[in-house]
ROKOLKE-999006 format. One record per atom (N, C-alpha, C): residue in one letter; chain; x, y, z. Coordinates in nm, 3 decimals. Layout:
N
<node><residu>A</residu><chaine>A</chaine><px>X</px><py>Y</py><pz>Z</pz></node>
...
end
This chain:
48
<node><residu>X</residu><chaine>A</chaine><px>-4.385</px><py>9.237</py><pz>-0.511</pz></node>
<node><residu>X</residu><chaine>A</chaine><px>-4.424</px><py>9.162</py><pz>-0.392</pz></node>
<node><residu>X</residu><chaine>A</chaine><px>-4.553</px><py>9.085</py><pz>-0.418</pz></node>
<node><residu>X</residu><chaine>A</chaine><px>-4.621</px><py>9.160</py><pz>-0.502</pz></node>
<node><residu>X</residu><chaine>A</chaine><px>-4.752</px><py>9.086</py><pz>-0.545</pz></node>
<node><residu>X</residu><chaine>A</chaine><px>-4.745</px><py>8.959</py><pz>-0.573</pz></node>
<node><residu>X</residu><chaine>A</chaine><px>-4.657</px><py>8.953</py><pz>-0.691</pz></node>
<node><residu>X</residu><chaine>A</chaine><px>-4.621</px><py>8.829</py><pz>-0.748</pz></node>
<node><residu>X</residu><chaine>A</chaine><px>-4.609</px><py>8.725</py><pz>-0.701</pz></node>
<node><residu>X</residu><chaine>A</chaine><px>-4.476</px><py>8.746</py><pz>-0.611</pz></node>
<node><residu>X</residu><chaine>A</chaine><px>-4.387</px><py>8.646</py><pz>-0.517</pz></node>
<node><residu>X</residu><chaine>A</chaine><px>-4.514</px><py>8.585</py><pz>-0.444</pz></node>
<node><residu>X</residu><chaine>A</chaine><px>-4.665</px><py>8.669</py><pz>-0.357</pz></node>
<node><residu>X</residu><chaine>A</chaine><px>-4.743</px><py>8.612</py><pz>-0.329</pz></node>
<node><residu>X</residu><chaine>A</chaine><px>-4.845</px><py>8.541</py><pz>-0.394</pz></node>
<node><residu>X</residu><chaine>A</chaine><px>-4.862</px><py>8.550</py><pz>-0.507</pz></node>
<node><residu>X</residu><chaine>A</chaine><px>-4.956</px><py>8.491</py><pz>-0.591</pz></node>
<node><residu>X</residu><chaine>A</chaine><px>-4.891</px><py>8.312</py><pz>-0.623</pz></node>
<node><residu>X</residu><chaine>A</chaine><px>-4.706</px><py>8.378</py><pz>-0.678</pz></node>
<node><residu>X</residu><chaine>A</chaine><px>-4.636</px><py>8.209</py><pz>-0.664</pz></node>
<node><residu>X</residu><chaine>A</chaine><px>-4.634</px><py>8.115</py><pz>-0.548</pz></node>
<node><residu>X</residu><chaine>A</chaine><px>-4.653</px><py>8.178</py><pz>-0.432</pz></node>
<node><residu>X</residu><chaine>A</chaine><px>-4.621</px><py>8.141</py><pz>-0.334</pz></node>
<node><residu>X</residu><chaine>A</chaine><px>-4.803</px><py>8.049</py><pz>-0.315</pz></node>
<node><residu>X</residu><chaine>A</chaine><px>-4.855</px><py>8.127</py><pz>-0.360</pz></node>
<node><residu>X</residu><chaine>A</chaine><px>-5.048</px><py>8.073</py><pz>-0.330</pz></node>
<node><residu>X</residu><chaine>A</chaine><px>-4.998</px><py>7.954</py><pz>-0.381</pz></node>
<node><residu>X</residu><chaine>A</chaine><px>-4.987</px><py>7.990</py><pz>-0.542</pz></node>
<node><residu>X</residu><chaine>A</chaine><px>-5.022</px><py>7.824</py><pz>-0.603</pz></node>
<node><residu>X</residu><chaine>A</chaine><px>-4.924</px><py>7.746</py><pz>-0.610</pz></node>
<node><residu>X</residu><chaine>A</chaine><px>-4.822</px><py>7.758</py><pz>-0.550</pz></node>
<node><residu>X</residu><chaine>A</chaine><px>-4.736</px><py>7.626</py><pz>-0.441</pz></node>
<node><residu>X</residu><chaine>A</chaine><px>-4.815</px><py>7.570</py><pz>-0.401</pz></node>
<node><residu>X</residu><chaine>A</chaine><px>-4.848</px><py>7.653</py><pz>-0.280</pz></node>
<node><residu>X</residu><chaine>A</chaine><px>-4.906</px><py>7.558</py><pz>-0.160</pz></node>
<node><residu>X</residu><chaine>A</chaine><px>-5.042</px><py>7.497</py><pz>-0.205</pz></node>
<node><residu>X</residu><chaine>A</chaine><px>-5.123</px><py>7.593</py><pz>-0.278</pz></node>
<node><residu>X</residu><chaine>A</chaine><px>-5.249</px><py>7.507</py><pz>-0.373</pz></node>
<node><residu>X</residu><chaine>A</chaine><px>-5.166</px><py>7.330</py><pz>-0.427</pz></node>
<node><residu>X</residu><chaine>A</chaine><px>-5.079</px><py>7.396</py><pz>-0.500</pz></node>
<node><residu>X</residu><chaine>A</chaine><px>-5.050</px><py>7.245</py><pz>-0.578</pz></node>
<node><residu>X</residu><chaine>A</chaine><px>-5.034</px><py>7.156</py><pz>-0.474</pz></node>
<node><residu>X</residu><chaine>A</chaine><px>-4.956</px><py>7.222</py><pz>-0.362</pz></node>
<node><residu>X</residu><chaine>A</chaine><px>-4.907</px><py>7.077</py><pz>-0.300</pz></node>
<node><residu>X</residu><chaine>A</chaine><px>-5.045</px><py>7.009</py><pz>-0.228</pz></node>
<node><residu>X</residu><chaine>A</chaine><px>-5.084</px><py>7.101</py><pz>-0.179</pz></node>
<node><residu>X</residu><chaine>A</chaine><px>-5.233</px><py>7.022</py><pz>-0.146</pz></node>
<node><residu>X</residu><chaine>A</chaine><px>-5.295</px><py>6.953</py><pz>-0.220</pz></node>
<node><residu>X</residu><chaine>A</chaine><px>-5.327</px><py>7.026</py><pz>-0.340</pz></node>
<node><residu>X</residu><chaine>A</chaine><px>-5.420</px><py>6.909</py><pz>-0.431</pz></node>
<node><residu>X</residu><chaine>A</chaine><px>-5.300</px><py>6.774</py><pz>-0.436</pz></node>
<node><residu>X</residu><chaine>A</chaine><px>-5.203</px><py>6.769</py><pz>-0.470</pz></node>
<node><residu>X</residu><chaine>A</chaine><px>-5.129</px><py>6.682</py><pz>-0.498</pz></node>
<node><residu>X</residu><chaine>A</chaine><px>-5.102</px><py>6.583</py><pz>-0.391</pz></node>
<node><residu>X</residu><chaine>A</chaine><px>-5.098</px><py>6.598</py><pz>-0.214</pz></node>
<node><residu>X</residu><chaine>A</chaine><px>-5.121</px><py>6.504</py><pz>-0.122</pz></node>
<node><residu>X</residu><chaine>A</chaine><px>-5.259</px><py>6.470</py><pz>-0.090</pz></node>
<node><residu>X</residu><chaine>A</chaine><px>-5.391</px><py>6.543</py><pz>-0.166</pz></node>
<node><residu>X</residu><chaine>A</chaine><px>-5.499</px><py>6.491</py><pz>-0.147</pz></node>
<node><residu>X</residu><chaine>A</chaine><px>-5.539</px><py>6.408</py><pz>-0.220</pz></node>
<node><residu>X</residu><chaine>A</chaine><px>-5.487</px><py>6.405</py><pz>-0.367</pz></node>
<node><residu>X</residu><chaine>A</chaine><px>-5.475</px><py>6.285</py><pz>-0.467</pz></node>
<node><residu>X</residu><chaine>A</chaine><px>-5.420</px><py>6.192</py><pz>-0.435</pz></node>
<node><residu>X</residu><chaine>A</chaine><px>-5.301</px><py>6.194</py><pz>-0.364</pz></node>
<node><residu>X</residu><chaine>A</chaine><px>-5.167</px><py>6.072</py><pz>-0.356</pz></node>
<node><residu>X</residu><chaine>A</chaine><px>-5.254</px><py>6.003</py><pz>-0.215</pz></node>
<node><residu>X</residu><chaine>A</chaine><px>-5.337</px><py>6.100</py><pz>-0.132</pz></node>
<node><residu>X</residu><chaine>A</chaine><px>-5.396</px><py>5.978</py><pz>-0.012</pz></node>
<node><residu>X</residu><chaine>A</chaine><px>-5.529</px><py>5.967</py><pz>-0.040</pz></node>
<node><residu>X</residu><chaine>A</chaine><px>-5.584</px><py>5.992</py><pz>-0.130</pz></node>
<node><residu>X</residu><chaine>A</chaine><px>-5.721</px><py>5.935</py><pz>-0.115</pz></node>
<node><residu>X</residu><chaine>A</chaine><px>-5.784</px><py>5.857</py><pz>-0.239</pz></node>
<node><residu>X</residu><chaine>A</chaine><px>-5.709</px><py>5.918</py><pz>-0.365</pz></node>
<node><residu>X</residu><chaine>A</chaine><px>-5.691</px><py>5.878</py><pz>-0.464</pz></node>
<node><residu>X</residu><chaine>A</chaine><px>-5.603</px><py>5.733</py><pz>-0.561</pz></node>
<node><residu>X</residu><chaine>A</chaine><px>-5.537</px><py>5.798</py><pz>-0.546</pz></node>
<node><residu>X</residu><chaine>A</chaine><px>-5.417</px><py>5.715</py><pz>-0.590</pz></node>
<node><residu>X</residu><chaine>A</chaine><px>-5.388</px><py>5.522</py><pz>-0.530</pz></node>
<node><residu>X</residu><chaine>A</chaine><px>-5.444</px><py>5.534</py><pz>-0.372</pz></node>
<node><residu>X</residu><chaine>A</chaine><px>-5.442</px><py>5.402</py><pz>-0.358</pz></node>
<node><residu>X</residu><chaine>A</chaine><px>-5.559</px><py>5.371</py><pz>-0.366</pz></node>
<node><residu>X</residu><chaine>A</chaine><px>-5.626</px><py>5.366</py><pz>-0.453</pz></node>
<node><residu>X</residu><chaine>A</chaine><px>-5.725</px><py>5.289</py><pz>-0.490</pz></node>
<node><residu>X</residu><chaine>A</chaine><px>-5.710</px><py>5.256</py><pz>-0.609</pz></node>
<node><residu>X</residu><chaine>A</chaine><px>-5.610</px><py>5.329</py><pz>-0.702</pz></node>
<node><residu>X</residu><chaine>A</chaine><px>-5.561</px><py>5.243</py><pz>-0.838</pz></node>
<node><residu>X</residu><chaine>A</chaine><px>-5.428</px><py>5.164</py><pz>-0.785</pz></node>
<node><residu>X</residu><chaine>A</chaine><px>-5.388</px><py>5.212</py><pz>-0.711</pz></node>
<node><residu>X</residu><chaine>A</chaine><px>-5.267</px><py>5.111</py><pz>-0.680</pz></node>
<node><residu>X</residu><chaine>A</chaine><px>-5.268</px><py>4.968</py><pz>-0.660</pz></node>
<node><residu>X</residu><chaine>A</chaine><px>-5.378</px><py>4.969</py><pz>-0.533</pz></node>
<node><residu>X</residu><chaine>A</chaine><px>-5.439</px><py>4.799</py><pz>-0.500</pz></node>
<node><residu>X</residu><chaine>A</chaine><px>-5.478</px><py>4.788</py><pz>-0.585</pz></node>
<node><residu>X</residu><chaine>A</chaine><px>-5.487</px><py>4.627</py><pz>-0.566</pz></node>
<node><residu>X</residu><chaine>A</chaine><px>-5.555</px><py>4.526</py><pz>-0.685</pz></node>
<node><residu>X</residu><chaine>A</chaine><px>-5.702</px><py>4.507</py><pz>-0.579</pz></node>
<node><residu>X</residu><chaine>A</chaine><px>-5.802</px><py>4.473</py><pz>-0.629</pz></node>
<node><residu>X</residu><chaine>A</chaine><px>-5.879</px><py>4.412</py><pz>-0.509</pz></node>
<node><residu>X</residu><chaine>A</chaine><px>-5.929</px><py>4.288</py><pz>-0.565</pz></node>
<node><residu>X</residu><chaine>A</chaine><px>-5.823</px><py>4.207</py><pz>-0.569</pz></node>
<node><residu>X</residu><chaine>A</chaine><px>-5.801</px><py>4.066</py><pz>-0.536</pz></node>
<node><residu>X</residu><chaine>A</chaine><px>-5.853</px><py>4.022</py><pz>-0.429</pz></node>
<node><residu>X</residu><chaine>A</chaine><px>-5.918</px><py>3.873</py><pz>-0.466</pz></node>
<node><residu>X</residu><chaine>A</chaine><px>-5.945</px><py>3.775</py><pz>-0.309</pz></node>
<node><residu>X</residu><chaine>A</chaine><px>-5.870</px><py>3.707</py><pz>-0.280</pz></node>
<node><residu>X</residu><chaine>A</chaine><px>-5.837</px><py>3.716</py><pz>-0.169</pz></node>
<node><residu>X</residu><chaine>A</chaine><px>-5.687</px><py>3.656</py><pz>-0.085</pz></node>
<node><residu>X</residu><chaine>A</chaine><px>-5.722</px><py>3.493</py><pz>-0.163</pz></node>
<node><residu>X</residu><chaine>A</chaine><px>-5.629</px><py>3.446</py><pz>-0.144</pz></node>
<node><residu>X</residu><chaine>A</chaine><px>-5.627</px><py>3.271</py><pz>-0.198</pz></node>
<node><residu>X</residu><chaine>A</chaine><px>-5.653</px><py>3.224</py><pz>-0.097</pz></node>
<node><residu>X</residu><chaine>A</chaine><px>-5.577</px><py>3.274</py><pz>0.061</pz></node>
<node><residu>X</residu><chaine>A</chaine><px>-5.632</px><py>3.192</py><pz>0.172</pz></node>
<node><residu>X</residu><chaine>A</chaine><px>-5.786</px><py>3.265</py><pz>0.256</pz></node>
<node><residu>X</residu><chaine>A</chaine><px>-5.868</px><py>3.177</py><pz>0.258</pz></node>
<node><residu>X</residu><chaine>A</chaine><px>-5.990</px><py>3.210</py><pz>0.309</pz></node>
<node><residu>X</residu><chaine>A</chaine><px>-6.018</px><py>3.189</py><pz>0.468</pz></node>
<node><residu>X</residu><chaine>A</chaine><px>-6.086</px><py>3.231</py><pz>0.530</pz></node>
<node><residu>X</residu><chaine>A</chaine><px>-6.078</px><py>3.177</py><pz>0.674</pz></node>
<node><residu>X</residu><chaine>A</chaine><px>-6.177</px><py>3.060</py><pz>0.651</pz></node>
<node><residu>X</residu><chaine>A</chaine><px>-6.087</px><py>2.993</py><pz>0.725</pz></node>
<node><residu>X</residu><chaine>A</chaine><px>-6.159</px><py>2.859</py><pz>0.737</pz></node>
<node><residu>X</residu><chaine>A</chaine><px>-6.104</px><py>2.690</py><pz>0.709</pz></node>
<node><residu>X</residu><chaine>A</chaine><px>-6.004</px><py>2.814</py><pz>0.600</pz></node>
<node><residu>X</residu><chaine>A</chaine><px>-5.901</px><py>2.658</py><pz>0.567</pz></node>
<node><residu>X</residu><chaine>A</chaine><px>-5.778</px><py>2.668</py><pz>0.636</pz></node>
<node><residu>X</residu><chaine>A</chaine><px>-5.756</px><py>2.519</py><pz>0.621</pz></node>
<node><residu>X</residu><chaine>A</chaine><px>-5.572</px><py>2.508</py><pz>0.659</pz></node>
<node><residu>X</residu><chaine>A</chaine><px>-5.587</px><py>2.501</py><pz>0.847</pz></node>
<node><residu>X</residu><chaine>A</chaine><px>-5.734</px><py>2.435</py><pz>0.847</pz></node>
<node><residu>X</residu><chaine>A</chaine><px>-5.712</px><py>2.479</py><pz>1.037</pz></node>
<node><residu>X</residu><chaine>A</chaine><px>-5.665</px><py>2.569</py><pz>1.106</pz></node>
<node><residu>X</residu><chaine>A</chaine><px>-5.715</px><py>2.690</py><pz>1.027</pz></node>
<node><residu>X</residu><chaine>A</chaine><px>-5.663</px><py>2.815</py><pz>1.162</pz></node>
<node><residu>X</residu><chaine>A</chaine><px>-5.785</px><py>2.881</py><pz>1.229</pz></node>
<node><residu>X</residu><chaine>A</chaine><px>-5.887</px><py>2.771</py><pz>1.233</pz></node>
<node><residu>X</residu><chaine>A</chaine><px>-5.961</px><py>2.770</py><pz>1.433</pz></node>
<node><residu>X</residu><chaine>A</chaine><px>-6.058</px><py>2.906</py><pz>1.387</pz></node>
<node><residu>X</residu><chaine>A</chaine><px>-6.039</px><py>2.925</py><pz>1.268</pz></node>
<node><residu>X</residu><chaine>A</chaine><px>-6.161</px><py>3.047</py><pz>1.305</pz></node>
<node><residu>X</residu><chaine>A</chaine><px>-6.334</px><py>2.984</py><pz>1.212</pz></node>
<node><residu>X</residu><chaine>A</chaine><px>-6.423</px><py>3.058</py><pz>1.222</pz></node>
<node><residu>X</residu><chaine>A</chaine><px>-6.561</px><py>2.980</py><pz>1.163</pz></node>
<node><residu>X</residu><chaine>A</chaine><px>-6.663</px><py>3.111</py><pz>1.147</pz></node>
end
């Protein structure tokens, strides 16, 4: 029974570390951080 609880810990360990990487981590290599091509200001869309 020991066991089964010890496998059972580092499941749920992994899966945590593994959705705390995939949301806080991970999209920040994903994006590019590119500058948009359109800027405000051109093409007359009224903003300044």
């Amino acid at each position: 029974m020991d066991l089964l609880q010890q496998i059972l810990v580092y499941i749920t360990l992994a899966i945590a570390v593994g959705y705390i990487v995939k949301k806080f981590f991970l999209p920040s290599f994903l994006t590019s951080k590119k500058p948009s091509k359109k800027a405000c200001g051109q093409d007359g869309c009224g903003c300044s």
